[in-house]
N, C-alpha and C positions, 0 to 999 in steps of 0.2 A: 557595582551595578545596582539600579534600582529596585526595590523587592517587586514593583511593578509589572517591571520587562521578567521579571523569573515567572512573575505568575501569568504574564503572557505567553509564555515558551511554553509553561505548563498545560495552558489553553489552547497552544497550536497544535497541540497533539492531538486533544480531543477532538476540536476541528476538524484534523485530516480525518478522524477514524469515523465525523458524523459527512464530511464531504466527501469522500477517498474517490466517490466517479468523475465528481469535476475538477478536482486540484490536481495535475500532471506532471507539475515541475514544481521546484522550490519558486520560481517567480510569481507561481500562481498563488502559492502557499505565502509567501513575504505580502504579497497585494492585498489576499483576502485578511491579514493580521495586520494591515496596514503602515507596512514596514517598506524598505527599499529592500531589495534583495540580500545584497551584502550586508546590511545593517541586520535581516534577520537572520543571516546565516552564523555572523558569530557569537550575536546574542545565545542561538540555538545552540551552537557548540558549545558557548559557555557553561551554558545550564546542563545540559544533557549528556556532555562529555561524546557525543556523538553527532557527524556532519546531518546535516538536515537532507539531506539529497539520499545518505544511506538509511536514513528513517525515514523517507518518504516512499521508499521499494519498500524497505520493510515491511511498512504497514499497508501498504495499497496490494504487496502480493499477500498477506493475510488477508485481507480483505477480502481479495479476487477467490482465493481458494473457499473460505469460507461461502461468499456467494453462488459460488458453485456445486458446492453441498449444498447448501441451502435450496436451489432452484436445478434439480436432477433432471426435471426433461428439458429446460432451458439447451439449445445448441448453445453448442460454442460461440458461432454468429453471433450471438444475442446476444451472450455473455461480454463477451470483446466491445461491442458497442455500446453496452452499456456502461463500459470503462474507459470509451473516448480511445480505442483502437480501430482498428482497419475493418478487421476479421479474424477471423479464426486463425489464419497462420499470423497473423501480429500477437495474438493473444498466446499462438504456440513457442512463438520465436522470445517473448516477455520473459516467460515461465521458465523457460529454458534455457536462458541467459542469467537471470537471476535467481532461480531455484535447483537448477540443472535437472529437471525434467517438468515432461511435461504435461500440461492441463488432467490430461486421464490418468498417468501414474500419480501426480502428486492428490487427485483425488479419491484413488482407489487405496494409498498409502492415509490417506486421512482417515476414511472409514476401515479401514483396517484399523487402524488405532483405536480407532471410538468403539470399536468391537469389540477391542479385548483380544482380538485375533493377533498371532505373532507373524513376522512380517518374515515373508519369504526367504 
């Protein structure tokens, strides 16, 4: 493999974590890296030792939670759309799929952490 395409991979990361509202899929992620899909999906693999679809939850649901701290009177509404969801039950059904709970526990468990607080 080219050292290239490694230090591309490298930069798809940072990408998704400076894009995470507009990139939704890995198509959109191989496009904006200017890849075909399957050409960036095993490069990714390559490099990362991990599928590019499961680091793209990964970091879009860090992402999402984070922003959610971040912006506390933000609705949920607003939140969701601002990440190319529906609404608030898209953004509930996201979280809860992938993190197995949802938007207000896994925010209320964040700031419990950052507290210093021990978790229930």
């Amino acid at each position: 493999m080219k050292s290239s395409s490694v230090i591309d991979m490298h930069q798809a990361t940072l990408h998704l974590r400076r894009h995470f509202t507009d990139i939704r899929t890995v198509g959109d992620w191989a496009a904006r890296m200017g890849y075909q899909r399957t050409e960036f999906s095993r490069m990714f693999k390559k490099v990362h030792r991990q599928a590019p679809k499961e680091a793209l939850i990964q970091i879009r649901t860090s992402m999402l939670l984070l922003f959610l701290v971040q912006n506390p009177t933000l609705k949920h509404y607003e939140v969701a759309r601002t990440f190319g969801l529906r609404d608030e039950k898209a953004l509930y059904d996201y979280l809860k799929y992938h993190r197995d709970h949802s938007p207000t526990e896994l925010k209320a468990a964040w700031l419990r952490t950052a507290s210093g607080s021990p978790r229930p």
